[in-house]
C-alpha positions as a printed NumPy array, in Angstrom:
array([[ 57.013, -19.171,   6.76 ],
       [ 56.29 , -16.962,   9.734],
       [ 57.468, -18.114,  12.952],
       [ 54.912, -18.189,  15.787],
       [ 55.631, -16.324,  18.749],
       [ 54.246, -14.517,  21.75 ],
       [ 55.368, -12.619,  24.923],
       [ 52.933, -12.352,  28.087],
       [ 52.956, -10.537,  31.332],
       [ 51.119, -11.059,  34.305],
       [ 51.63 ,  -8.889,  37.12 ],
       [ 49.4  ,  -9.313,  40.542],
       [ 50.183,  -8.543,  44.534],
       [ 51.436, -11.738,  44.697],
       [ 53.317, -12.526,  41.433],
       [ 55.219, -11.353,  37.783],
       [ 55.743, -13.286,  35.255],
       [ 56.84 , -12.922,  32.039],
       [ 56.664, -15.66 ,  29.254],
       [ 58.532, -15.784,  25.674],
       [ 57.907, -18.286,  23.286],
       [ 58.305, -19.382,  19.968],
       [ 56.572, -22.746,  19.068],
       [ 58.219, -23.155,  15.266],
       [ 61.625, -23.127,  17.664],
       [ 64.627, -25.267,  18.066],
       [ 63.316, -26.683,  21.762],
       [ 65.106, -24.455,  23.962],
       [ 63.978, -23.539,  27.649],
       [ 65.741, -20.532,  29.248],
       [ 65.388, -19.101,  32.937],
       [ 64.69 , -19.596,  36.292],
       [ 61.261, -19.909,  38.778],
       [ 63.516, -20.88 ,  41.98 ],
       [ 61.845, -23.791,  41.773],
       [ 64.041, -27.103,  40.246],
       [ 61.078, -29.363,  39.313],
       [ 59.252, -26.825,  38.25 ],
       [ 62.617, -25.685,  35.577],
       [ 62.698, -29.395,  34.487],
       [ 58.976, -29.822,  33.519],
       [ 59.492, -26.889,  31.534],
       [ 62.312, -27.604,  30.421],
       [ 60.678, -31.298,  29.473],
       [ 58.07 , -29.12 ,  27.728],
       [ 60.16 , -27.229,  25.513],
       [ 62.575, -29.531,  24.95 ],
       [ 59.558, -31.889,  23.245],
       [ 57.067, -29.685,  21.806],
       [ 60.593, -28.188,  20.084],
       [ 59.217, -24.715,  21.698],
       [ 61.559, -22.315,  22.437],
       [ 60.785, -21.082,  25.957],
       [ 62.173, -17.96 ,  28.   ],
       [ 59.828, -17.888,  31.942],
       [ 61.198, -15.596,  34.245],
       [ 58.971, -15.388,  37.657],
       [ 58.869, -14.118,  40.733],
       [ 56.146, -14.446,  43.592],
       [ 54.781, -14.676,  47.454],
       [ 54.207, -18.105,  47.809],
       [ 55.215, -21.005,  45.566],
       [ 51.352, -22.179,  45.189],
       [ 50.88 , -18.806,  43.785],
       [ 53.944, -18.868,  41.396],
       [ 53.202, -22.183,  39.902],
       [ 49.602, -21.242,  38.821],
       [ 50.427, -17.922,  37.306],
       [ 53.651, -19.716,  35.552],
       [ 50.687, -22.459,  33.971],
       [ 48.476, -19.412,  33.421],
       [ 50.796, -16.715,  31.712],
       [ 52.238, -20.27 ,  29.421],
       [ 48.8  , -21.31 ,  28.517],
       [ 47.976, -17.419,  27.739],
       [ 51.554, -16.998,  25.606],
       [ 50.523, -20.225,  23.664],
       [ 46.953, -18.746,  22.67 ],
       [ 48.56 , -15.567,  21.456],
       [ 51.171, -17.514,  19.426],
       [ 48.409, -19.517,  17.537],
       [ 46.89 , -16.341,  16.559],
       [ 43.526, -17.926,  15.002],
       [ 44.415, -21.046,  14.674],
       [ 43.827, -21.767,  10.818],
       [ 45.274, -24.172,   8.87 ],
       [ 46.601, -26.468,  12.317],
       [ 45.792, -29.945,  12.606],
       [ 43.721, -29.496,  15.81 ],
       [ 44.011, -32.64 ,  17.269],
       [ 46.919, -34.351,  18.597],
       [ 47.609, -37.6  ,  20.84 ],
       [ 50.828, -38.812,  21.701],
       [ 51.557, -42.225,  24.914],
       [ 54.68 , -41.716,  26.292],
       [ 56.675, -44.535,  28.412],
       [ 59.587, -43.231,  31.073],
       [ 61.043, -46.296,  32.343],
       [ 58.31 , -48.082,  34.403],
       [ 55.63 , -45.204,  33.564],
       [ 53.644, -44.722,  30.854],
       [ 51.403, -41.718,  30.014],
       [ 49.014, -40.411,  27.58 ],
       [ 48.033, -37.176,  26.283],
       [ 45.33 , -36.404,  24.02 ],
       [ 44.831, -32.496,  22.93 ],
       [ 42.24 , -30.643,  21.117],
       [ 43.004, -26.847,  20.401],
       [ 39.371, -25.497,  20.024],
       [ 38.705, -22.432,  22.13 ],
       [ 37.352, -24.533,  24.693],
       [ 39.19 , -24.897,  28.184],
       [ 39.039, -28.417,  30.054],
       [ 41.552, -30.598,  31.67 ],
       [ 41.371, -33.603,  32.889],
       [ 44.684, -34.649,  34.551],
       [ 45.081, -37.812,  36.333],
       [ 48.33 , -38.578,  37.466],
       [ 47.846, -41.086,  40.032],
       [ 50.451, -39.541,  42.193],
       [ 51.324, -41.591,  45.386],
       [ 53.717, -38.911,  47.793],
       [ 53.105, -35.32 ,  48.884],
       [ 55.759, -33.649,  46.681],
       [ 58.343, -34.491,  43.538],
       [ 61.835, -32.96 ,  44.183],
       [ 60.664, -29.652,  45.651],
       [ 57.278, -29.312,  44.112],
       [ 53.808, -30.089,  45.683],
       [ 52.034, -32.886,  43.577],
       [ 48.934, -30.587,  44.205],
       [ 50.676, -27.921,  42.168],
       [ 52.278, -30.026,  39.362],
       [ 48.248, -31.111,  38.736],
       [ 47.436, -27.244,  38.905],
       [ 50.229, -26.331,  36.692],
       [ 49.02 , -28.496,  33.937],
       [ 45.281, -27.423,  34.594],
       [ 46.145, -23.968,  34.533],
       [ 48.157, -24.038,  31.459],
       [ 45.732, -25.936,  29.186],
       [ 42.953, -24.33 ,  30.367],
       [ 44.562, -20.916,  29.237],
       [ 45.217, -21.701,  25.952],
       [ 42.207, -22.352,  26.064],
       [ 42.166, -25.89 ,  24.718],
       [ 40.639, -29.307,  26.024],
       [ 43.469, -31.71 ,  27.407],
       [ 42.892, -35.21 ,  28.724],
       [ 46.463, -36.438,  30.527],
       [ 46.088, -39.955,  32.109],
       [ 48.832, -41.768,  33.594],
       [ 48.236, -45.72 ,  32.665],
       [ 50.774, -46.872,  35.172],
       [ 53.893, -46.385,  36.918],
       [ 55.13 , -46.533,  40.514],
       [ 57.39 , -44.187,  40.483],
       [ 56.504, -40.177,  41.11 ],
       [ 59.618, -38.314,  38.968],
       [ 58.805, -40.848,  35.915],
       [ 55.157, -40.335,  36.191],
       [ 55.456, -36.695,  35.888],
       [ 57.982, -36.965,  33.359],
       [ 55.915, -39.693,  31.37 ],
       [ 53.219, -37.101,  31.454],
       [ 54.759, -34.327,  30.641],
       [ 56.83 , -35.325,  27.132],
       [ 53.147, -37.028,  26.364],
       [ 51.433, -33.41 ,  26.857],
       [ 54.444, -31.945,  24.8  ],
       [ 54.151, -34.597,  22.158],
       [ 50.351, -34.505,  21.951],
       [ 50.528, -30.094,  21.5  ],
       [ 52.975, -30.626,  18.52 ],
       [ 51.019, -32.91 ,  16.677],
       [ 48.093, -30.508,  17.366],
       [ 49.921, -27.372,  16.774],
       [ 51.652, -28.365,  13.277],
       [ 50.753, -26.962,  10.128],
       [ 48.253, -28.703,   8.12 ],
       [ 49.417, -27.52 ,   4.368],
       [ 45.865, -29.325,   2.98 ],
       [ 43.888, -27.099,   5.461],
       [ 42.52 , -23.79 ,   4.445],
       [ 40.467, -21.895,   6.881],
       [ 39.599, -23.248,  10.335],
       [ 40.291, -26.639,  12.032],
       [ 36.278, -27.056,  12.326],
       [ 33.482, -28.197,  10.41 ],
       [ 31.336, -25.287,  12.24 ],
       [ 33.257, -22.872,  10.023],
       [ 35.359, -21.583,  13.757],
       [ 37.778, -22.588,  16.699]])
């Protein structure tokens, strides 16, 4: 069966990134953004989604970085789906990390929205901006394009809410993503995604 994979490029004024990807993979995240939070979310990402994941990125300012790291991933996942026959579609997943516990639910139609509600209580996580990790997860789903819905349920603490979130999000696009050997054609009873 053919592996799907992609490799995307985004070069502005302000940023390059380059993302490799294959999501039939073994769940392994290579490379650096400079930023450590940032490397563990994707390395969360990869790790559950079993993705293998290659981001090397460099910008101006890490605002800048962050979005065109959730951009170029969203963009890289698109291109790997190619046109999305035969997939399930759909895929949910509630994830608990310690005292958190998240939920994810995904729907890969070509339509972008994400709602993300993390209920984060501090300014950062580790050396990220909680305004970015938000964006990050915006920007990526919304590039796919698909419609995401990540809600926190509860939790006090920041790390394990992100975390929660994240290895829902992961779960949730594997479920979505998988091959649905029944299905022939497209995911949708209007005929396209």
């Amino acid at each position: 069966m053919e592996r799907r994979s992609s490799s995307v490029t985004r070069e502005t004024g302000e940023t390059k990134v380059t993302v490799k990807l294959t999501i039939d993979g073994e769940g392994v995240f290579e490379g650096s953004t400079d930023i450590k939070f940032l490397d563990h979310i994707l390395s969360l990402l990869a790790h559950h989604a079993i993705i293998d994941l290659n981001v090397e990125a460099k910008w101006d300012l890490k605002h800048h970085g962050v979005e065109d790291v959730g951009i170029v991933l969203g963009k890289a996942v698109g291109e790997a789906l190619g046109d999305r026959e035969g997939i399930a579609r759909f895929g949910y997943a509630i994830v608990p990390m310690d005292e958190a516990l998240a939920e994810a639910s995904v729907d890969l139609i070509r339509r972008a929205h994400a709602t993300v509600n993390l209920g984060l209580a501090g300014q950062n996580v580790e050396d990220m901006a909680v305004e970015d990790i938000v964006h990050l997860l915006q920007s990526f789903t919304v590039s796919i394009p698909a419609v995401a819905h990540i809600n926190l349920r509860y939790g006090y603490n920041d790390h394990h809410r992100v975390e929660a979130a994240v290895k829902a999000l992961a779960l949730a696009l594997r479920e979505a993503w998988r091959r649905e050997p029944r299905r022939r054609g497209p995911p949708s009873s209007k005929g396209v995604v």
